[in-house]
ROSE-4610 file (N, C-alpha, C; in Angstrom, 1 decimal, always signed):
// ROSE-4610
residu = [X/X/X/X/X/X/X/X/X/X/X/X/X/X/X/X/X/X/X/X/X/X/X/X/X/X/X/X/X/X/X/X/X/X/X/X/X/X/X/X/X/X/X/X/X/X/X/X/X/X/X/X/X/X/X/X/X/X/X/X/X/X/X/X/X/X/X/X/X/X/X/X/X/X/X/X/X/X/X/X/X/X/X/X/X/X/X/X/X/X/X/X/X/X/X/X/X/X/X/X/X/X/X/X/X/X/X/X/X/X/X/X/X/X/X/X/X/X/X/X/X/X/X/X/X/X/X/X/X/X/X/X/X/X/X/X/X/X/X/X/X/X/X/X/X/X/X/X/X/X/X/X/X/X/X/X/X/X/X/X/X/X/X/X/X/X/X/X/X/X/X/X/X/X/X/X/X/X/X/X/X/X/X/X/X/X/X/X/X/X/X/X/X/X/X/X/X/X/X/X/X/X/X/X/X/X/X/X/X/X/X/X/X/X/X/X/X/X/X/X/X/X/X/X/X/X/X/X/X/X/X/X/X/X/X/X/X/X/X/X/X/X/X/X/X/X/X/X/X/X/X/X/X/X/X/X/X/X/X/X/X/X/X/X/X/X/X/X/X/X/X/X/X/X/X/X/X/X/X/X/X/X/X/X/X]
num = [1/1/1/2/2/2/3/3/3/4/4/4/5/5/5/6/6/6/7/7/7/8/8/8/9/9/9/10/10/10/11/11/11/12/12/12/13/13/13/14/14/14/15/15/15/16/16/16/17/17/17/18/18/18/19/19/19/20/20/20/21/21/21/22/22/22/23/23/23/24/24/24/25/25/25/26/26/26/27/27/27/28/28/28/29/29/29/30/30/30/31/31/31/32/32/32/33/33/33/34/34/34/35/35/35/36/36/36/37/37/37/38/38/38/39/39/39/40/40/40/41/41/41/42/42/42/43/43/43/44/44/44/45/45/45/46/46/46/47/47/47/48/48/48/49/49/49/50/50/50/51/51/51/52/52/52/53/53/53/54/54/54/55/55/55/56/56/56/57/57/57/58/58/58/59/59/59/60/60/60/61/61/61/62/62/62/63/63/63/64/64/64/65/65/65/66/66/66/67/67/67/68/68/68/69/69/69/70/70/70/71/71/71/72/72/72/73/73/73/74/74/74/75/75/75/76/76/76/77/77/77/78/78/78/79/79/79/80/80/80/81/81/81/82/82/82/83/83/83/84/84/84/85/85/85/86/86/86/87/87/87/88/88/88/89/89/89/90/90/90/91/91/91/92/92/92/93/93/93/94/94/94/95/95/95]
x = [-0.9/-0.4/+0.9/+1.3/+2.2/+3.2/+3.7/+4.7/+5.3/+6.8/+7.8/+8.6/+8.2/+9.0/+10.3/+11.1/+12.3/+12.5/+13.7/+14.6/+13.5/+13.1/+12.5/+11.4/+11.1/+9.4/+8.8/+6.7/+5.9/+4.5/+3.9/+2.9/+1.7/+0.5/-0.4/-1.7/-2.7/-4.1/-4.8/-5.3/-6.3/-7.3/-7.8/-9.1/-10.0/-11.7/-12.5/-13.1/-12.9/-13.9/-15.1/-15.6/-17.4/-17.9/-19.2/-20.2/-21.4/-20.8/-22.2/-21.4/-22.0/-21.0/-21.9/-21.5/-21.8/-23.3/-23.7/-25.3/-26.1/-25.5/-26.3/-26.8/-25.4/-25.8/-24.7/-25.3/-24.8/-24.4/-22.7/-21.5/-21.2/-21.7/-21.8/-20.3/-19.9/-18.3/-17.4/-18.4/-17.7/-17.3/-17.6/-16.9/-16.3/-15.9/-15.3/-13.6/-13.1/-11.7/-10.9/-9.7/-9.2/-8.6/-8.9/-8.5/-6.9/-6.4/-4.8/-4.8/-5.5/-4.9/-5.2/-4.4/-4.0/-3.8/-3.8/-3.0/-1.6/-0.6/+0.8/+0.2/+0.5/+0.8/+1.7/+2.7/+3.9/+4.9/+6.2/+7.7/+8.6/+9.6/+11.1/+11.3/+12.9/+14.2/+14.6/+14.7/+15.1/+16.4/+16.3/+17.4/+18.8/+19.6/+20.7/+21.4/+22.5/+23.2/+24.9/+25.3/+27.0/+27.4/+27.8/+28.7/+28.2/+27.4/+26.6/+25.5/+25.8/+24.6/+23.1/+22.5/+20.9/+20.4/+19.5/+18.7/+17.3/+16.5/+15.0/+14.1/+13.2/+12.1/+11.7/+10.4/+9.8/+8.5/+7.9/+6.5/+7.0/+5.3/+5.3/+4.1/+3.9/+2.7/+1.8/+0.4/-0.5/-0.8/+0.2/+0.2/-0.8/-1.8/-2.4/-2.0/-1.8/-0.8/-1.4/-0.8/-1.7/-0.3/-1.0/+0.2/-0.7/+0.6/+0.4/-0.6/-1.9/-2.9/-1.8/-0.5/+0.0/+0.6/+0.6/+2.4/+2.0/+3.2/+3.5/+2.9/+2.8/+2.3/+1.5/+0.1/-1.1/-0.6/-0.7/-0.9/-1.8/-2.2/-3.4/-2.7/-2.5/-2.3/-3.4/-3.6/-4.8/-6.4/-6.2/-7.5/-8.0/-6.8/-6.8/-6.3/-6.3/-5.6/-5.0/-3.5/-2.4/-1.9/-0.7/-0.4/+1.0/+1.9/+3.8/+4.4/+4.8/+5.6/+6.6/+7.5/+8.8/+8.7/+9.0/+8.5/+9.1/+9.9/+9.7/+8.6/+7.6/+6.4/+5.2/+5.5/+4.5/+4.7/+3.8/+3.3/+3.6/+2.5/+2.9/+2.0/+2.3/+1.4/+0.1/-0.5/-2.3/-2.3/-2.0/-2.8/-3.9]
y = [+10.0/+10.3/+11.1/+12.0/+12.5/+12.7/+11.1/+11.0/+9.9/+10.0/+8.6/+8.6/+7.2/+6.8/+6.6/+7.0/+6.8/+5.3/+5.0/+3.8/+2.8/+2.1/+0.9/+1.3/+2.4/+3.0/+2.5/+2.1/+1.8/+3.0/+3.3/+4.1/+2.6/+2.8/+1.7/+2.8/+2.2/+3.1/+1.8/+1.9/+0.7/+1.0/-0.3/-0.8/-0.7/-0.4/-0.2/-1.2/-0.8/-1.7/-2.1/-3.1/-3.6/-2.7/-2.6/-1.8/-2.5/-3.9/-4.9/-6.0/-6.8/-8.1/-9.6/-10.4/-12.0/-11.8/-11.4/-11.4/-10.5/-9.7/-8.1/-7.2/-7.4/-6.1/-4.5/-3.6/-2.6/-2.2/-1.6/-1.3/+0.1/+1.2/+2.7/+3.0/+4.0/+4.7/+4.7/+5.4/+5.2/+4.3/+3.0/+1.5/+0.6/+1.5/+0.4/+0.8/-0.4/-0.4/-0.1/+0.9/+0.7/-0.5/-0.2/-1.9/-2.1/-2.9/-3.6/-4.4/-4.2/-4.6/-3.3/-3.4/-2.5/-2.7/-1.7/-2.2/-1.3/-1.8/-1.1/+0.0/+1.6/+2.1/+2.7/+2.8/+3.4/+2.3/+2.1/+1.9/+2.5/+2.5/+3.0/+1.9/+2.9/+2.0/+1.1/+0.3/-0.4/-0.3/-1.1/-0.5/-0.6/+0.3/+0.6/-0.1/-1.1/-1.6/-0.7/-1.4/-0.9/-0.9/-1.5/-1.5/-0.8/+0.0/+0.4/-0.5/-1.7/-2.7/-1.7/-1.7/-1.9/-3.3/-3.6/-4.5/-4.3/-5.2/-4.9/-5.2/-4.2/-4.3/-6.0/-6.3/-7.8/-7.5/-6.3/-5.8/-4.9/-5.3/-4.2/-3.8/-2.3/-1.9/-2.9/-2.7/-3.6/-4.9/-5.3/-6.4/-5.7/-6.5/-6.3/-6.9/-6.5/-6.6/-6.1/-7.1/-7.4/-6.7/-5.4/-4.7/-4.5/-3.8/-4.2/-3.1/-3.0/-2.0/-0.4/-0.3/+0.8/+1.3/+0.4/+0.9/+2.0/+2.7/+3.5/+5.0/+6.1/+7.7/+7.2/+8.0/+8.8/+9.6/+9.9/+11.1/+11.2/+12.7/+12.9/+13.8/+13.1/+13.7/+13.4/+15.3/+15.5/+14.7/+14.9/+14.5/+13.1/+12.1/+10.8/+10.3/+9.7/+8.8/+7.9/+7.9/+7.1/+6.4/+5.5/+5.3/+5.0/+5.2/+5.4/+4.6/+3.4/+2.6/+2.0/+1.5/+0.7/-0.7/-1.5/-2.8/-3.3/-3.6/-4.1/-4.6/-3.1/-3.0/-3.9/-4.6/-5.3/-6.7/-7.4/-8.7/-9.2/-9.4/-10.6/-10.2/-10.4/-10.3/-11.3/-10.7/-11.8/-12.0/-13.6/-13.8/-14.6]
z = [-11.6/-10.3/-10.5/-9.8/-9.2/-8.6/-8.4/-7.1/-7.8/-7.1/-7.6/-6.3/-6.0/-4.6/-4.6/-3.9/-3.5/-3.2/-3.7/-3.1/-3.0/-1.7/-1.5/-0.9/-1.4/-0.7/-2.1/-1.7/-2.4/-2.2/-3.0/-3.5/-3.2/-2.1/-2.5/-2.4/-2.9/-2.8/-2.2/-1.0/-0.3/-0.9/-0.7/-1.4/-0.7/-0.6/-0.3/+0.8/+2.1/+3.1/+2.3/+3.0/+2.1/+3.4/+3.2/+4.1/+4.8/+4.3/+4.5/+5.1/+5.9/+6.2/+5.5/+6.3/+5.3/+5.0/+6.9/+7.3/+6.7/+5.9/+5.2/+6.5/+7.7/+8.3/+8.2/+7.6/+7.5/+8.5/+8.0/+9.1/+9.0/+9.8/+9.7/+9.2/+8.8/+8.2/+9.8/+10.9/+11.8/+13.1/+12.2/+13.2/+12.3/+10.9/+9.9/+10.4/+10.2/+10.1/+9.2/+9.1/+7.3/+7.0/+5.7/+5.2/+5.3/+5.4/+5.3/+3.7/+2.7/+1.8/+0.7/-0.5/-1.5/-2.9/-3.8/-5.1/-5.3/-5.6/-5.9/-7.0/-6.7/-7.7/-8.6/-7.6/-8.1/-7.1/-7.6/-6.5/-6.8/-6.2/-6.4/-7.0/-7.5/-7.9/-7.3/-5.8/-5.0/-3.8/-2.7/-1.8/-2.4/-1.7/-2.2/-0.9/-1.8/-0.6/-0.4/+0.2/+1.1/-0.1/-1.2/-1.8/-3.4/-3.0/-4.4/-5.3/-4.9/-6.0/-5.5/-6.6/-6.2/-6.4/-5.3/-5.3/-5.9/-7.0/-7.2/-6.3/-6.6/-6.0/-6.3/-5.3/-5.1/-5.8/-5.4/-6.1/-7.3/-8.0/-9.4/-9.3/-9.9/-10.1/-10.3/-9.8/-9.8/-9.1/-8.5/-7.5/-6.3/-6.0/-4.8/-3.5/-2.3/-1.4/+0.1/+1.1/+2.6/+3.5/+3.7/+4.8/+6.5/+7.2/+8.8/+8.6/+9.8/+10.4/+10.3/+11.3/+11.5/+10.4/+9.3/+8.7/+7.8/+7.5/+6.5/+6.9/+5.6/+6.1/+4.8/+5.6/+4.7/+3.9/+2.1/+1.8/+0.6/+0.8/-0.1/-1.2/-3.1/-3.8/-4.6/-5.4/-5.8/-5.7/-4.4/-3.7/-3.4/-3.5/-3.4/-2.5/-1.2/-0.6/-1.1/-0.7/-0.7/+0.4/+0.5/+1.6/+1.0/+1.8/+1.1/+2.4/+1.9/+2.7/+2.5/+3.3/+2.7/+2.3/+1.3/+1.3/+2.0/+2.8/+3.9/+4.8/+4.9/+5.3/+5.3/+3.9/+2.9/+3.7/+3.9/+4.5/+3.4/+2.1/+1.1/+0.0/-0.7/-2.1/-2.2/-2.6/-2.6/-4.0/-4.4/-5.9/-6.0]
């Protein structure tokens, strides 16, 4: 990948809706929801407070992670959906 996030922005790539539910009924492309969970690919260095401290990040690459329906910006590098948000953004880590 291509990209290094700024400050307390995170790089996530969502994970693949299923296409099937419990029942094994097939859910067409166009009534599936995107998914709200992810895997960290990339982070920043972390916020930068008033007095110059940086703070660390809470996530590390490869934490898989439950964010809000709206949050963050789409972007497509080399041909991949991403999604770039602030951890803040991030609900909570899934272990």
């Amino acid at each position: 990948m291509k990209i290094r996030p700024l400050h307390d922005r995170v790089v996530i790539k969502r994970l693949e809706e299923t296409t099937k539910t419990a029942g094994g009924i097939i859910i067409p492309d166009t009534a599936k929801e995107k998914p709200s969970e992810g895997i960290v690919e990339a982070v920043g260095t972390g916020i930068h407070t008033e007095d110059g401290k940086v703070l660390p990040m809470s996530v590390k690459v490869g934490d898989k992670v439950l964010f809000g329906k709206w949050s963050g910006t789409e972007a497509k590098i080399d041909g991949v959906s991403y999604l770039i948000l602030k951890e803040s953004e991030i609900l909570g880590v899934i272990e």
